[in-house]
Each structure stands twice: as structure tokens, then as C-alpha cells.
N, C-alpha and C positions, 0 to 999 in steps of 0.2 A: 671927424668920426673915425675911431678904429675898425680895420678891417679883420677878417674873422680868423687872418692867420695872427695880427698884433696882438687878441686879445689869446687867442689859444698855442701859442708857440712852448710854452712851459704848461700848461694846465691838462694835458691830453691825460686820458682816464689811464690806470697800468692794468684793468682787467680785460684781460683779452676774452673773447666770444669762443666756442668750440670750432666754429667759421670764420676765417678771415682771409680780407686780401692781400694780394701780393703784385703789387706795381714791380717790375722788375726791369730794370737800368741792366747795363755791362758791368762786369766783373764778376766773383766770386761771392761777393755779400748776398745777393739771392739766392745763390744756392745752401748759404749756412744758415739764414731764415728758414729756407725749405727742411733742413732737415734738421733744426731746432725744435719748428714747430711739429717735425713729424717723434719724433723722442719725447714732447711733451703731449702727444695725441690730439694733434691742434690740425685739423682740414683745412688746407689752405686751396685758395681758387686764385689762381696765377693769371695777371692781364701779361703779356710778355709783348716787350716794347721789340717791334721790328725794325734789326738792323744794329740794337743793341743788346738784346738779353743773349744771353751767351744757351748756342743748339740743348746740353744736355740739361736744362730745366725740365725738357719733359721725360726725364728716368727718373723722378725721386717720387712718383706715386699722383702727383698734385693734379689738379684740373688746370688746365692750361689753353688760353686764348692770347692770340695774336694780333697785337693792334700796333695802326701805325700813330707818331709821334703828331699829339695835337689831338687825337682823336674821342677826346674828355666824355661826350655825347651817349659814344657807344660803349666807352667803361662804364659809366654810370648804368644803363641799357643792362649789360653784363654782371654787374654787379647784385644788382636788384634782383633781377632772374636768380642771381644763386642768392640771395637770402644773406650777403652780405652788408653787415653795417661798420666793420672796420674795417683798414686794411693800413697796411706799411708801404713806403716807399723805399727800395734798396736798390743799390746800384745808382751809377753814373748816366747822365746822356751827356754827349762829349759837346759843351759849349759850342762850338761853334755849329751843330746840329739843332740849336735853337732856333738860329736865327737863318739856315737854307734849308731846313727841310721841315718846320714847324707852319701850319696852316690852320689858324685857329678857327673852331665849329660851333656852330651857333651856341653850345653850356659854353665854353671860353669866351667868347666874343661879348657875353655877360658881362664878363667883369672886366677885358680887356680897356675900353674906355678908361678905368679907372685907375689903372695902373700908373704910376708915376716912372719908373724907368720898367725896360724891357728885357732883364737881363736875367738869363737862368733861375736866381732864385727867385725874383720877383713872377716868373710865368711861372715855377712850383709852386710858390703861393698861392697866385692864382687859381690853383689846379685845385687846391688846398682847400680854397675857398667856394668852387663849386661844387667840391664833395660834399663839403659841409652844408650845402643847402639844400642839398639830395638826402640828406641823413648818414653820411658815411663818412665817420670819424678818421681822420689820417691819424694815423700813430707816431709815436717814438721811436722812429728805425731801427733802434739798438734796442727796444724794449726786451726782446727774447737774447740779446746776444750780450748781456751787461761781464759776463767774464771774460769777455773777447775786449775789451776795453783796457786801453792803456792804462798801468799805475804809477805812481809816484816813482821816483829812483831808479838804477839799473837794473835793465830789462834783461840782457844775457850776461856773459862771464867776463867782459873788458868795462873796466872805468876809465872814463874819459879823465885824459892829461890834464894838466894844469891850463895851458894852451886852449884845448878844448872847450873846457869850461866857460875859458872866455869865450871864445865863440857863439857857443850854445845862450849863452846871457845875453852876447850881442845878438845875436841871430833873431830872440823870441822879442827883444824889443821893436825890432826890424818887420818882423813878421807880424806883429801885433798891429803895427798900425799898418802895413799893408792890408790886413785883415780891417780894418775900422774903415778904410777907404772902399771898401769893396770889392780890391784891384782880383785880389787874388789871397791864398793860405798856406803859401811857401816860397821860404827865402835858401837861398844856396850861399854860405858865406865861407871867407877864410881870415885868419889874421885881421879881422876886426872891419872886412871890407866888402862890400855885397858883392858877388861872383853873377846872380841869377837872379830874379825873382817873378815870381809867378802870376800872368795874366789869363791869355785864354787857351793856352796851348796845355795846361794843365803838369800835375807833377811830376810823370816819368818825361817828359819833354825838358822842363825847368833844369831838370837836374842832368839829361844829356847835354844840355847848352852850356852848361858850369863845366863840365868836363870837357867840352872844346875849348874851355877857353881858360882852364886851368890842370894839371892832370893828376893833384894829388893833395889830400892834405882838405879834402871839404868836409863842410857841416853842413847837415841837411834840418832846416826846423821848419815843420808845420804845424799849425794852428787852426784853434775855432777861431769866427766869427765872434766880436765882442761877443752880441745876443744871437748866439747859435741857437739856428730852430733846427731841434736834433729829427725832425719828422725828415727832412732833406738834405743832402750836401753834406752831411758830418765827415771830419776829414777821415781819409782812410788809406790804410798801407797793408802790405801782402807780403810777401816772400819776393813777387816779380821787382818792387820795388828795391829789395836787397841789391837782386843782380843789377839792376840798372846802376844802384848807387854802383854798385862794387865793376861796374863795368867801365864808370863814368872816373873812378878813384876818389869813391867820398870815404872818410872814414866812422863819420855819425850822424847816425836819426836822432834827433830831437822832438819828442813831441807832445801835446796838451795833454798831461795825465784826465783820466777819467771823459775827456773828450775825445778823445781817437780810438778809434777801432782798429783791431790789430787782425785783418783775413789770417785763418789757416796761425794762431799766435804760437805755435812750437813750431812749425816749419821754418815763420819770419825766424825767430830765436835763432833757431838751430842756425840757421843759413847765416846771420849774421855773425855767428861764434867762429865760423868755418872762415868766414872772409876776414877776419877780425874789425869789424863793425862792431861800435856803440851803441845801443839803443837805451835812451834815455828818456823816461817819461817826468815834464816840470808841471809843476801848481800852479 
């Protein structure tokens, strides 16, 4: 029997409510939800995860409550009271926050039996899955933010070498099946030979480790998930990421057109032009 994120991973409705939530992870992608949906006169009621949503979520206007990691019970609790029946998930909780500070509450522990492995996506699913039976639609994380999405071909003003190309080709093979295994959604390669690739320490980590142990001349490719459930985890890059690369000595982002989100996408740009950084979006 499928479960209710297998059958809804692709089918979520794109009309959003005047009310909606806002599960909010670390980084910068909840704040550009927040002020998406405020430019499109969209009230959003903030669950703001403690210990990861980043302090100024509560300047953009939103209704905002603070819950700790695991605490499904009393989002739902919170939701209901504000009259919400959708909400987005945005932002990161940093893997290994899963599994030491996650404490599942009797709506988790629902489906928890059922879960076959226990690894970030599958307890978002989970998560996924008891909204769903409370009435509370998870969305398309990127639904408000689709012009922030990566496109096809070169992203700023440098095309990548001949050299590069190759890489970037090998890279997204690389990555492709690391992504089908699970492992991880970013490989760090050079000269046709994997440098880094990505488990649970996450991206700006992967690509520090490349640059210890190489200092120039890298390719950075990240990817979806074969069957990316875009409600969670969709891959994502910023500006911060630039300087890391350019700190680390990569010289190109590589990454899944139309499936990666690009935080803050004229600052990544600009800042990549400055460092002479690639950015590349493939099909």
C-alpha cells in the first residue's frame, strides 16, 4: 500500500489559500517565502523550528510560533487554531539534528512504526503524512518562488572551458547516482575524478573537504533526487555558497535546471561573476 507522501509527491494542488503555513528550517529560503507571499498579499503563520529558523523571521510582518524539532502534535494544535489548511516547508534541519535531538510525539509515533528507513527525508515524510491526516495540505516549496529556480545554460557572464564541460558531464553522472542511492545531492570533481561527495555533513561542508584536499580547478554539481519530492529537501544554493566555493578554489556550480533553487538569484550571479565562477544550469 502506498503511503500518502508516494501517492502525493507530484499531485499537490498550486492554489494557495489567503492563509497559509510556514514550517521554517535554517537558511534564507524562509525568509523569501515570507516575503513572496507578503507582495502577493498571502498571511502566512510561521511554525519557526528552534535552533534552526534563522532570529529575523519575526520582522517580515508574519505570525510566528516557536516549536521544537519533533513536535508535529503541537503544529498541528497551531495550525488548526489559525484556520490553516496549507502550509510549505522551507529551509533545512541539518541531518544529523535528526537523529540527536529529534524526539517523536504521539501524531509521529503514528506512523513512525511504519517507516522503512529513518533518515531525514523519510521522517519529512512522515511529517507529511500526518498533516495530511489532520487536513493540512504540505505544498511545493518552491510553489511562490518558481523564478528563483534554476534554468537551462549559463547562469552569469563566464562559460565553462572545454575541460569543464567535461567535468560538469562527469560530475552530474556522479551525482546522479549518488542521488538514486540516497547517499547524498553533491559531488565535488576535477579532471574526471571525484574530489568529495556528499553524505551527511551537507554542501558547504563537501565542498570545504574538496578544497583541503585539492586547491584549485573544482567542479561543483548538485542535484535532485531521481523522484524529488519538491514539498522538502529541494536542492538549494545562495550566495554563501559562492564564497565557500571561491574560498575552497572551485571554479563551477553545476546544477539541475528547473530543480534547484537559486537564494537571493542576482546576488549568487553577481558574486559568482566577481570571483569568475561558472554557474551552470543542465536538463
Amino acid at each position: 500500500m502506498k503511503s500518502r507522501r508516494e501517492e502525493a509527491s507530484y499531485s499537490q494542488s498550486s492554489i494557495l489559500h489567503n492563509t497559509i503555513g510556514l514550517i521554517a528550517g535554517n537558511g534564507s529560503f524562509p525568509l523569501l517565502v515570507l516575503d513572496e507571499a507578503g507582495r502577493r498579499g498571502v498571511k502566512v503563520v510561521v511554525l519557526a523550528i528552534k535552533g534552526e529558523a534563522d532570529s529575523r523571521i519575526g520582522e517580515r510582518g508574519a505570525t510566528v510560533h516557536w516549536i521544537g524539532l519533533g513536535e508535529v502534535s503541537r503544529a498541528i494544535k497551531l495550525f488548526k487554531q489559525e484556520a490553516v489548511s496549507q502550509a510549505i516547508m522551507a529551509g533545512q534541519v541539518k541531518h544529523k539534528k535528526v537523529f540527536t535531538l529529534l524526539k517523536p510525539d504521539p501524531a509521529l509515533l503514528r506512523v513512525w512504526s511504519r517507516m522503512k528507513t529513518r533518515n531525514t527525508d523519510a521522517v519529512l515524510g512522515a511529517v507529511a503524512d500526518v498533516l495530511a491526516e489532520e487536513g493540512i495540505e504540505l505544498m511545493d516549496s518552491t510553489c511562490l518562488l518558481r523564478p528563483w529556480m534554476a534554468t537551462a545554460g549559463v547562469l552569469g557572464s563566464r562559460q565553462p572551458s572545454r575541460g569543464e564541460r567535461k567535468d560538469i558531464e562527469f560530475g552530474f553522472r556522479i551525482a546522479r547516482e549518488l542521488a538514486r542511492l540516497d547517499i547524498g545531492q553533491t559531488v565535488v570533481v576535477k579532471g574526471g575524478a571525484v574530489v568529495a561527495a556528499e553524505a551527511m555533513e551537507g554542501t558547504d561542508e563537501t565542498i570545504r573537504r574538496a578544497g583541503r584536499l585539492v586547491s584549485e580547478g573544482l567542479t561543483v554539481v548538485k542535484v535532485a533526487r531521481p523522484a524529488q519530492d519538491m514539498r522538502f529537501d529541494v536542492p538549494v544554493v545562495g550566495p554563501r555558497t559562492i564564497d565557500v566555493m571561491g574560498e575552497a578554489g572551485c571554479s563551477v556550480l553545476a546544477l539541475q535546471a528547473e530543480k534547484s533553487l537559486l537564494l537571493e538569484r542576482e546576488a549568487l550571479v553577481a558574486a559568482a561573476n566577481r570571483r569568475g565562477i561558472v554557474v551552470f544550469g543542465a536538463v
